[in-house]
mmCIF file as gemmi writes it, N, C-alpha and C atoms, coordinates in Angstrom:
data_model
loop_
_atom_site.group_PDB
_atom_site.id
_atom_site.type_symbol
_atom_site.label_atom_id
_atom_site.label_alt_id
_atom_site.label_comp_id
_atom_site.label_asym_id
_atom_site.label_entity_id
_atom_site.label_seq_id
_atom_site.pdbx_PDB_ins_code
_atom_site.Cartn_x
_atom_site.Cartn_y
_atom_site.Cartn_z
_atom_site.occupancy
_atom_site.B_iso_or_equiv
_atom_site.pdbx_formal_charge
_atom_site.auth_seq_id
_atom_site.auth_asym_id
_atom_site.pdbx_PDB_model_num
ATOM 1 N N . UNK Axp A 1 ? 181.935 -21.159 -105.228 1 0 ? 1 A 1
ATOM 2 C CA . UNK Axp A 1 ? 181.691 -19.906 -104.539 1 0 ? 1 A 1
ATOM 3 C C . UNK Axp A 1 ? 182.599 -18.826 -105.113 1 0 ? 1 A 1
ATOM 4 N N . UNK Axp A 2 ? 181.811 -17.836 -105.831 1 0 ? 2 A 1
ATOM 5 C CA . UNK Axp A 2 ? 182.692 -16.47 -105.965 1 0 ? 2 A 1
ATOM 6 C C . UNK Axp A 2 ? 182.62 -15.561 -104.885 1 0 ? 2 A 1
ATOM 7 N N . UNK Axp A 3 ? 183.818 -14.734 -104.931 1 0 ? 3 A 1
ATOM 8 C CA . UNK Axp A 3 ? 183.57 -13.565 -104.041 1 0 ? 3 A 1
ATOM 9 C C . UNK Axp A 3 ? 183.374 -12.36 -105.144 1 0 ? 3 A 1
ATOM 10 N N . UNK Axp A 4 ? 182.476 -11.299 -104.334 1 0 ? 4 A 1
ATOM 11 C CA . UNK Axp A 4 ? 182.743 -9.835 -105.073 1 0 ? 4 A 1
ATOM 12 C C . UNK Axp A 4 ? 182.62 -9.026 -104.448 1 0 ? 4 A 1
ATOM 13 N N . UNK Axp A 5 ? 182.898 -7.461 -104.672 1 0 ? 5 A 1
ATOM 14 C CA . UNK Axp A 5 ? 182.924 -6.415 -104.236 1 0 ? 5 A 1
ATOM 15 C C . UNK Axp A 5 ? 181.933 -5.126 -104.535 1 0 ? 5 A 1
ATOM 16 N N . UNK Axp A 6 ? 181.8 -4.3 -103.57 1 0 ? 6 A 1
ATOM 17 C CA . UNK Axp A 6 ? 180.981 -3.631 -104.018 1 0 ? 6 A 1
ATOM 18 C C . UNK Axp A 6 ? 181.445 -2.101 -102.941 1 0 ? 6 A 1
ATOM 19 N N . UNK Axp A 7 ? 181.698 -1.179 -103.345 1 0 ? 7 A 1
ATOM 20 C CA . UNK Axp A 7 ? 182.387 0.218 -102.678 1 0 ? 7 A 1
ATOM 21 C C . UNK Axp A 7 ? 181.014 1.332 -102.719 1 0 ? 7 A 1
ATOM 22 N N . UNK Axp A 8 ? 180.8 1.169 -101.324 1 0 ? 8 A 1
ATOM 23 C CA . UNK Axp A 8 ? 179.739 2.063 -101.063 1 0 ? 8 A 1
ATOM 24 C C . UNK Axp A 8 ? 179.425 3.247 -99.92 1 0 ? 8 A 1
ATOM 25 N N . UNK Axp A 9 ? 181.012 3.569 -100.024 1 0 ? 9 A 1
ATOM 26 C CA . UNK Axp A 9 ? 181.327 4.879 -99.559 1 0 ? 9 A 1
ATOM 27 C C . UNK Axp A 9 ? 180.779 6.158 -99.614 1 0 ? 9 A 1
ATOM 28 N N . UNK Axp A 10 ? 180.228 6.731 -99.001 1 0 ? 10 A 1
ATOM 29 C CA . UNK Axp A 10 ? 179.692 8.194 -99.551 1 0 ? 10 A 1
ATOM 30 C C . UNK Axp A 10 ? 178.122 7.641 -100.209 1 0 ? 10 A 1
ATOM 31 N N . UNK Axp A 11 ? 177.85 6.945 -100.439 1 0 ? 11 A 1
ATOM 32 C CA . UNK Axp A 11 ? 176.315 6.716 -100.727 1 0 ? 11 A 1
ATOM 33 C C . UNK Axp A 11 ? 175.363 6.645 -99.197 1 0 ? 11 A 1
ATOM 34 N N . UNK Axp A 12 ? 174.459 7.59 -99.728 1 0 ? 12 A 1
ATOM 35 C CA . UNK Axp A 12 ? 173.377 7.877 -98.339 1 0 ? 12 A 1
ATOM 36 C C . UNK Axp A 12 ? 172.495 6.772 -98.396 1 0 ? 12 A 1
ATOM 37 N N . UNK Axp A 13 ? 171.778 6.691 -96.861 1 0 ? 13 A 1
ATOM 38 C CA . UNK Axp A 13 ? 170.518 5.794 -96.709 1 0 ? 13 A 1
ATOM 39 C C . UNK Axp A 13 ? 169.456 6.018 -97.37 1 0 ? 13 A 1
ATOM 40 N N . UNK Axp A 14 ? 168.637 5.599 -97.998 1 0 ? 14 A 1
ATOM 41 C CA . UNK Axp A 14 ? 168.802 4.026 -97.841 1 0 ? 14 A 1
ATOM 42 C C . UNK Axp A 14 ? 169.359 3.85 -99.198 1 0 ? 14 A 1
ATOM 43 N N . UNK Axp A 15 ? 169.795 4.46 -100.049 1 0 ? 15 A 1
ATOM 44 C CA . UNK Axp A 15 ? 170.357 3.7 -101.07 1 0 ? 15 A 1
ATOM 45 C C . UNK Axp A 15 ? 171.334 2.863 -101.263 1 0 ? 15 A 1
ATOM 46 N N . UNK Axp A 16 ? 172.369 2.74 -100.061 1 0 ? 16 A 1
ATOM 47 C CA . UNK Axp A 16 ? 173.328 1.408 -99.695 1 0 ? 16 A 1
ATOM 48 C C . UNK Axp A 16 ? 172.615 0.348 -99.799 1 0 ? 16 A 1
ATOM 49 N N . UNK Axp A 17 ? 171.581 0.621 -98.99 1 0 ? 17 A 1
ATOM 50 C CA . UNK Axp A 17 ? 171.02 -1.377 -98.621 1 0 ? 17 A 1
ATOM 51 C C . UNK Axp A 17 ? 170.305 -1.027 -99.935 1 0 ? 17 A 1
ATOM 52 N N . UNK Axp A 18 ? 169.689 -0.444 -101.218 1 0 ? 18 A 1
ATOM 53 C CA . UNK Axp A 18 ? 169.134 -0.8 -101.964 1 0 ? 18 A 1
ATOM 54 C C . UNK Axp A 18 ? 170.159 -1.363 -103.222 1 0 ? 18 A 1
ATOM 55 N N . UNK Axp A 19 ? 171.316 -0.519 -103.103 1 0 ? 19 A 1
ATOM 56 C CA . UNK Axp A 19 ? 172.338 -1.248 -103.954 1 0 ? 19 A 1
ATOM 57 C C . UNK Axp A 19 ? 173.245 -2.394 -103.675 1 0 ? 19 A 1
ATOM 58 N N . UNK Axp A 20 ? 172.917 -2.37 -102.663 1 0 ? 20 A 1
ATOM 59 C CA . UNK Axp A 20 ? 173.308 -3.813 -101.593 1 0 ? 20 A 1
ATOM 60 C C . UNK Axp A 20 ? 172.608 -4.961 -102.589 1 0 ? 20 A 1
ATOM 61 N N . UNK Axp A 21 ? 170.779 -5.128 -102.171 1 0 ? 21 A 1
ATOM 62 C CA . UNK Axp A 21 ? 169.862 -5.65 -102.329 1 0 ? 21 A 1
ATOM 63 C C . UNK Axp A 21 ? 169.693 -6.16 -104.055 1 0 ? 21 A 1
ATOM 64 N N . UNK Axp A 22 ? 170.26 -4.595 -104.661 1 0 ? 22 A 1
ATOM 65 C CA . UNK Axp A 22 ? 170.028 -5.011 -106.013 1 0 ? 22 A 1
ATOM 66 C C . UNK Axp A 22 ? 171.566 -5.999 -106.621 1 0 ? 22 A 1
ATOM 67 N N . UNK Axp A 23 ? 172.333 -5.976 -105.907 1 0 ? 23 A 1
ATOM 68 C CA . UNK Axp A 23 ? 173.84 -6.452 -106.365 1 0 ? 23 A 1
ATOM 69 C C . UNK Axp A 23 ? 173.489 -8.185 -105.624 1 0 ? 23 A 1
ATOM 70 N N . UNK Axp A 24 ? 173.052 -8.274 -104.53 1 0 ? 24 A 1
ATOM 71 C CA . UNK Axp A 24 ? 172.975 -9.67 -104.013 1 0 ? 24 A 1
ATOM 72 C C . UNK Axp A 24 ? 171.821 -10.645 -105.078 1 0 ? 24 A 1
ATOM 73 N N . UNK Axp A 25 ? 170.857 -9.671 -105.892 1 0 ? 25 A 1
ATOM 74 C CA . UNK Axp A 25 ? 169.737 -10.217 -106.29 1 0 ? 25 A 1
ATOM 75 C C . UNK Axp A 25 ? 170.504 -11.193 -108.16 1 0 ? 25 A 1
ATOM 76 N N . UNK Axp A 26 ? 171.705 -10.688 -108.463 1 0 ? 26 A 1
ATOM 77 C CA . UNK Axp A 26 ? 172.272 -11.01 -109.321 1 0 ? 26 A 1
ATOM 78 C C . UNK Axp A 26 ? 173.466 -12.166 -109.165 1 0 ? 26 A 1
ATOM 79 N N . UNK Axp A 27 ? 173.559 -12.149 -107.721 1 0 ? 27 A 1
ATOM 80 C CA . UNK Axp A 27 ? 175.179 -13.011 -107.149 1 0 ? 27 A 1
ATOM 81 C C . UNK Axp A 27 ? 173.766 -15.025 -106.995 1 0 ? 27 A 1
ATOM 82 N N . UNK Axp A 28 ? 174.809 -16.22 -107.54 1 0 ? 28 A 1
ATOM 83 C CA . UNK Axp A 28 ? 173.942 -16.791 -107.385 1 0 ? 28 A 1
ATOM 84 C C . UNK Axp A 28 ? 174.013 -17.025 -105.468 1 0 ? 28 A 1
ATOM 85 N N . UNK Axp A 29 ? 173.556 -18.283 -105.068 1 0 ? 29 A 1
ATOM 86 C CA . UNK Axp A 29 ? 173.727 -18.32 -103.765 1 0 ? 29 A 1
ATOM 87 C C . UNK Axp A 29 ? 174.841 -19.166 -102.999 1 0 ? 29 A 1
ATOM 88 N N . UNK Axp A 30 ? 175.344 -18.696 -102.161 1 0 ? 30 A 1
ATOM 89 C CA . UNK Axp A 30 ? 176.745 -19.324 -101.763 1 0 ? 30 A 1
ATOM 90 C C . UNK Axp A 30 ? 177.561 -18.17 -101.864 1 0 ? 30 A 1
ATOM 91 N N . UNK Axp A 31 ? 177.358 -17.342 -102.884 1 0 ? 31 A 1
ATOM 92 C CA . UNK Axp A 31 ? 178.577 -16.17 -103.08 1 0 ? 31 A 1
ATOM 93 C C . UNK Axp A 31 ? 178.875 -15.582 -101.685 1 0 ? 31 A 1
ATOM 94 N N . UNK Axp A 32 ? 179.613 -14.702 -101.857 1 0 ? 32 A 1
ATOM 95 C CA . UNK Axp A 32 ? 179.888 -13.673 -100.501 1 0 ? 32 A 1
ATOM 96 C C . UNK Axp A 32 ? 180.052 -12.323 -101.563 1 0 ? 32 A 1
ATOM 97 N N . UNK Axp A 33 ? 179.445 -11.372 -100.841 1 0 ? 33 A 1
ATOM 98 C CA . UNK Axp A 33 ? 179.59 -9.798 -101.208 1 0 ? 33 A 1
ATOM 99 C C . UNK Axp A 33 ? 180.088 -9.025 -100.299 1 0 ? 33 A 1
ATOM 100 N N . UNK Axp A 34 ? 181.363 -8.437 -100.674 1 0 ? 34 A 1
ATOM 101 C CA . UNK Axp A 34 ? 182.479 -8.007 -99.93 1 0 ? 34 A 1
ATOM 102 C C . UNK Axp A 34 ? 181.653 -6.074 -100.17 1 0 ? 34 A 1
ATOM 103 N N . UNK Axp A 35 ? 181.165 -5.511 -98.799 1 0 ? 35 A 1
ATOM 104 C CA . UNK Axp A 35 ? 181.055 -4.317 -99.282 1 0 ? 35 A 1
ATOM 105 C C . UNK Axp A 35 ? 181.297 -3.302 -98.661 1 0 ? 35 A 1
ATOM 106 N N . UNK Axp A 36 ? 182.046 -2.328 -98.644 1 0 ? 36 A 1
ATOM 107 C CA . UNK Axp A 36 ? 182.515 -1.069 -98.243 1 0 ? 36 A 1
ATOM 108 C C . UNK Axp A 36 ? 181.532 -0.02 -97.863 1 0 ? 36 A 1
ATOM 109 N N . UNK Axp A 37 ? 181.296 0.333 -96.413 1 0 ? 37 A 1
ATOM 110 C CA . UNK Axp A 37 ? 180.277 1.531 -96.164 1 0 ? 37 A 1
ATOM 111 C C . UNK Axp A 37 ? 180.812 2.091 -95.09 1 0 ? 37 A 1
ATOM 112 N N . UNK Axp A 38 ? 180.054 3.256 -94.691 1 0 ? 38 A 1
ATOM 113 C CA . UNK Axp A 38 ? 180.461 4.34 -94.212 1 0 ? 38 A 1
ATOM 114 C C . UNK Axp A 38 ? 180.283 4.022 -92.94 1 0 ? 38 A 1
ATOM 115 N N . UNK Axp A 39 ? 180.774 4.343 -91.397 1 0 ? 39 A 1
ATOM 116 C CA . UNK Axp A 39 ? 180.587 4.17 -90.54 1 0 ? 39 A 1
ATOM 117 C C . UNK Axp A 39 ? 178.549 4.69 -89.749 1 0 ? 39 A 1
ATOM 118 N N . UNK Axp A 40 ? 178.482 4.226 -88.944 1 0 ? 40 A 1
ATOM 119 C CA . UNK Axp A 40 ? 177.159 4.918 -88.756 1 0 ? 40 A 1
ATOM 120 C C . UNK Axp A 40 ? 175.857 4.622 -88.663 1 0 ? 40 A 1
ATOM 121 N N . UNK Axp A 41 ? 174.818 5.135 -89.958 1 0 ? 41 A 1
ATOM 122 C CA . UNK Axp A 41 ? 173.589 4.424 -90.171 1 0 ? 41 A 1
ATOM 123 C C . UNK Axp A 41 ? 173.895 3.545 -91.254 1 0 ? 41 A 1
ATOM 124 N N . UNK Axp A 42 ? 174.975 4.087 -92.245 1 0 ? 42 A 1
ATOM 125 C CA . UNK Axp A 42 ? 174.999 3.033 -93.344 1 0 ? 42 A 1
ATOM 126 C C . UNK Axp A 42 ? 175.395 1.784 -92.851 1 0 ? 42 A 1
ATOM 127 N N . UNK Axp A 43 ? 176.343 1.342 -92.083 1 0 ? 43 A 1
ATOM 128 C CA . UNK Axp A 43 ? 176.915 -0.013 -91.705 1 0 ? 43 A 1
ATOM 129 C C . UNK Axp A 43 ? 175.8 -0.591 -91.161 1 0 ? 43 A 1
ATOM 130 N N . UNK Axp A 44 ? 175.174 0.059 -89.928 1 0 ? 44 A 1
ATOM 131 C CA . UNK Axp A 44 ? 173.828 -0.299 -89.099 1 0 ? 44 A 1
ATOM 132 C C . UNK Axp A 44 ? 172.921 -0.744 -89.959 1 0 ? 44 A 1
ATOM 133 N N . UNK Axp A 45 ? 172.221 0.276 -90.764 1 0 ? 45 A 1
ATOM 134 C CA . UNK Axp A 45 ? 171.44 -0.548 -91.414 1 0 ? 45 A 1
ATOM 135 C C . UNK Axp A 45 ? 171.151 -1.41 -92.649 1 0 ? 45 A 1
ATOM 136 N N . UNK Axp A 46 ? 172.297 -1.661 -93.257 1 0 ? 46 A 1
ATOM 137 C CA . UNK Axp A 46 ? 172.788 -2.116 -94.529 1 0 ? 46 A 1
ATOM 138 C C . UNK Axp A 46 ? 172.847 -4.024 -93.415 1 0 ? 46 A 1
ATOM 139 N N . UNK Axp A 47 ? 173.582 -3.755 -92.332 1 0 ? 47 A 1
ATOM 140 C CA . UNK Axp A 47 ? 173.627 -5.117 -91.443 1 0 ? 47 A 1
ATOM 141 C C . UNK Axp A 47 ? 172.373 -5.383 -91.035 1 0 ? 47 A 1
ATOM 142 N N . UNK Axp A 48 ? 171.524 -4.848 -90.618 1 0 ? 48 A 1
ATOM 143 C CA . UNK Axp A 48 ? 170.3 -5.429 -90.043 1 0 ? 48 A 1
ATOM 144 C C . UNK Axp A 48 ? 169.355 -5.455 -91.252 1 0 ? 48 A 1
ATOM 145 N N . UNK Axp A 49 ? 169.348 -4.961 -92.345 1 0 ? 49 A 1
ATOM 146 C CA . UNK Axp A 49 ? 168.225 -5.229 -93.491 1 0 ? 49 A 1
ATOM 147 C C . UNK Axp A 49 ? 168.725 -6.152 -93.979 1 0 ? 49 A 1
ATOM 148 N N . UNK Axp A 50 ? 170.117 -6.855 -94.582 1 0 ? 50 A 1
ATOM 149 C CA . UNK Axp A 50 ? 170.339 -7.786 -95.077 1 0 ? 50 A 1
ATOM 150 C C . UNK Axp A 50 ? 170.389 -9.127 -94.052 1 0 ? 50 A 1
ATOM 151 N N . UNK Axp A 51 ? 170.72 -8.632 -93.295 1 0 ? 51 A 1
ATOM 152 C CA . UNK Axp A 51 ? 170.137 -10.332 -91.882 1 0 ? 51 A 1
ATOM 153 C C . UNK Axp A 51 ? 168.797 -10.392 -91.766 1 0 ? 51 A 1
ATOM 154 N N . UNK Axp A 52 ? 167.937 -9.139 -91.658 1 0 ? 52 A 1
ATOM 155 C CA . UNK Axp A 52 ? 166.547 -9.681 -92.404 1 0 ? 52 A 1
ATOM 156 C C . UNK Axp A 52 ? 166.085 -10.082 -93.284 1 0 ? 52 A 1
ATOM 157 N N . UNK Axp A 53 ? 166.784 -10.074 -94.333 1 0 ? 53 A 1
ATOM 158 C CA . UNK Axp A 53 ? 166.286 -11.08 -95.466 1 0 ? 53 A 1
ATOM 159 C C . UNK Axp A 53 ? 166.666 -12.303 -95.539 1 0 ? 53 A 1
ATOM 160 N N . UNK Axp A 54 ? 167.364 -12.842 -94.986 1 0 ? 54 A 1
ATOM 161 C CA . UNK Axp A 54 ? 167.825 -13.866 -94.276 1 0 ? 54 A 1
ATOM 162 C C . UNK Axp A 54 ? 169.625 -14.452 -94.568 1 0 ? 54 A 1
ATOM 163 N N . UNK Axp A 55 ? 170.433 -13.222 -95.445 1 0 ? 55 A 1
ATOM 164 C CA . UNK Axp A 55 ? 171.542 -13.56 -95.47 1 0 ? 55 A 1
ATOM 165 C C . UNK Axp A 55 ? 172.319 -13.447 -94.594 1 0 ? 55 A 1
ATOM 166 N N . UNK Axp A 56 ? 173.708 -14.637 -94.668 1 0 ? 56 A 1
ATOM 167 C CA . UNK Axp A 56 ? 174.507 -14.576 -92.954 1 0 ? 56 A 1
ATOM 168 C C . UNK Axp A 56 ? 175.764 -13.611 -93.266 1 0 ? 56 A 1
ATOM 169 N N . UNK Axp A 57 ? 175.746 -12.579 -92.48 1 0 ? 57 A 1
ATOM 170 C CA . UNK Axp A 57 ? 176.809 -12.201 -91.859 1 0 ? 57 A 1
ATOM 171 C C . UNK Axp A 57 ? 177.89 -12.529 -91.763 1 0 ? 57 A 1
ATOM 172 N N . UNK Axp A 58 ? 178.827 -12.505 -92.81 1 0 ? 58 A 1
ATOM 173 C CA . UNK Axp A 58 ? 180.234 -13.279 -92.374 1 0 ? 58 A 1
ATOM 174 C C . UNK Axp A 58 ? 181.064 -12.63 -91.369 1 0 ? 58 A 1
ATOM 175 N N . UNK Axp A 59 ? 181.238 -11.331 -92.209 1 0 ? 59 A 1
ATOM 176 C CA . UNK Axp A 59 ? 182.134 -10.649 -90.921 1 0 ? 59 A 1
ATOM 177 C C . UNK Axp A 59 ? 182.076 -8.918 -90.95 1 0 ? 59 A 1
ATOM 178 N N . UNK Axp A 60 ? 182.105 -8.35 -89.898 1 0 ? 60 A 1
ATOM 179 C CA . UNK Axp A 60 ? 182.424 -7.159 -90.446 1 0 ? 60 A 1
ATOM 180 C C . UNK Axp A 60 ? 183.247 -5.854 -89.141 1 0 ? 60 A 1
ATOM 181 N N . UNK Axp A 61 ? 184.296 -6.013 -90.516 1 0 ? 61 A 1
ATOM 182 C CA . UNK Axp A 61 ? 185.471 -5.368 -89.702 1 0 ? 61 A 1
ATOM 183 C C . UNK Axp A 61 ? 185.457 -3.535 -89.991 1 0 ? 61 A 1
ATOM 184 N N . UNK Axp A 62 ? 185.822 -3.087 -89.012 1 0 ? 62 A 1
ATOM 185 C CA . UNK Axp A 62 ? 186.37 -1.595 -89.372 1 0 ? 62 A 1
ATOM 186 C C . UNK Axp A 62 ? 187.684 -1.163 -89.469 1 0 ? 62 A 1
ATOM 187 N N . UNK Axp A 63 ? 187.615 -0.337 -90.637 1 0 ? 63 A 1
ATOM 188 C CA . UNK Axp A 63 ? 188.857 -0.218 -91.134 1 0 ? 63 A 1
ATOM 189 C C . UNK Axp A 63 ? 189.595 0.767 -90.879 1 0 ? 63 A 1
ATOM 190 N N . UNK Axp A 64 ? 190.766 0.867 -90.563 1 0 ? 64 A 1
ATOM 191 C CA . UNK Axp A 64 ? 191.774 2.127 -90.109 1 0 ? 64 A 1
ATOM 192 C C . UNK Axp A 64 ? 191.036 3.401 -90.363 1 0 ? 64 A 1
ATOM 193 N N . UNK Axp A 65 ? 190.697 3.594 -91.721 1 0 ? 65 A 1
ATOM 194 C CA . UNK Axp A 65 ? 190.45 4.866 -92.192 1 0 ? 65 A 1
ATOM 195 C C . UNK Axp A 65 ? 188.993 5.263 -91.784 1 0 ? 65 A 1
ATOM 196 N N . UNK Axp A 66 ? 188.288 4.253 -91.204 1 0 ? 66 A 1
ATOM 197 C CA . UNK Axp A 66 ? 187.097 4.957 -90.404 1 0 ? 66 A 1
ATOM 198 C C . UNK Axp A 66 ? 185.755 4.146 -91.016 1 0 ? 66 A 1
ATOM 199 N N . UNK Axp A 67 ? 185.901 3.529 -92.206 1 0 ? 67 A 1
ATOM 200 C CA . UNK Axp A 67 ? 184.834 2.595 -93.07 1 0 ? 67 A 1
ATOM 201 C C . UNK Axp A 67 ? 184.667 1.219 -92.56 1 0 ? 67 A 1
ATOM 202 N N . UNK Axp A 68 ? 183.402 0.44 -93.09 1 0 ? 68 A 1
ATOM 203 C CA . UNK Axp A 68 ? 183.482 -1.004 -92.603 1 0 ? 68 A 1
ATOM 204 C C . UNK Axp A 68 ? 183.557 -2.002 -93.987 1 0 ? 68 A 1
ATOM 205 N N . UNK Axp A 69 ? 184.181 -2.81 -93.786 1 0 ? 69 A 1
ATOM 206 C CA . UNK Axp A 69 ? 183.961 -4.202 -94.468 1 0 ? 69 A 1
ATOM 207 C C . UNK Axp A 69 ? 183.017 -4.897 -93.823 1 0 ? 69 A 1
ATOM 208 N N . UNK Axp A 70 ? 182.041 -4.453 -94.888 1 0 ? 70 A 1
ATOM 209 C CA . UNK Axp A 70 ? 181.089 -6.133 -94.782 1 0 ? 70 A 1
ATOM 210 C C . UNK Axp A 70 ? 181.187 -7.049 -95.833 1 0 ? 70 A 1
ATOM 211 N N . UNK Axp A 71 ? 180.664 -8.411 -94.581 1 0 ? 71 A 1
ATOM 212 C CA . UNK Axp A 71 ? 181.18 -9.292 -95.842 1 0 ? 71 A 1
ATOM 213 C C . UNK Axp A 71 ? 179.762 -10.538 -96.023 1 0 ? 71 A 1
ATOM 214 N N . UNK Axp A 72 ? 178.958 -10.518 -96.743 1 0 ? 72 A 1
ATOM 215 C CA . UNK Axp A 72 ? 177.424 -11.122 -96.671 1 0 ? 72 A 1
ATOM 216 C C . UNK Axp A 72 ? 177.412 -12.273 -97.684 1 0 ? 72 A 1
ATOM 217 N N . UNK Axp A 73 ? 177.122 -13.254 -97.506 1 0 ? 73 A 1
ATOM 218 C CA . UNK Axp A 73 ? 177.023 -14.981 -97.714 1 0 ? 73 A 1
ATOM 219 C C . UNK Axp A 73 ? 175.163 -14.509 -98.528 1 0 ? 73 A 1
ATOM 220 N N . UNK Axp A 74 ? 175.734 -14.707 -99.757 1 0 ? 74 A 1
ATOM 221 C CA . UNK Axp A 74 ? 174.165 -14.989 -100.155 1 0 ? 74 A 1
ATOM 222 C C . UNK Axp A 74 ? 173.519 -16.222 -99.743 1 0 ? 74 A 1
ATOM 223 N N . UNK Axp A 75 ? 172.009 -16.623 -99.088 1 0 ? 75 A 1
ATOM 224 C CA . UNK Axp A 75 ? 171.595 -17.74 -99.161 1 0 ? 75 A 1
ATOM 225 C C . UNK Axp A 75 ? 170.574 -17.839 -99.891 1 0 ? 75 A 1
């Protein structure tokens, strides 16, 4: 299992979950993708489009400065 990252601060909807989508489509499965978004619609829906495709949710924390860590388990 690798981990990676992906900083997706300041990127508008929907292009988070599409650079989300296109970064998970390259990770094999087992990985985790560690990714940085903006509080709001990006966290909201970057979390509910990728649990619809059926990856799990590891964790996702908010961070002092106002952003979230997500953290998504390719399956």
């Amino acid at each position: 299992m690798n981990k990676h990252d992906l900083d997706l601060r300041g990127v508008a909807c929907p292009m988070n979950f599409v650079k989300t989508r296109l970064f998970l489509d390259k990770v094999p499965a087992g990985d985790v993708l560690n990714v940085l978004l903006d509080a709001g619609e990006p966290i909201e829906s970057v979390t509910s489009s990728v649990g619809a495709e059926g990856h799990a949710i590891e964790s996702q924390i908010k961070c002092p400065e106002g952003h979230y860590l997500l953290s998504i388990r390719k399956v």
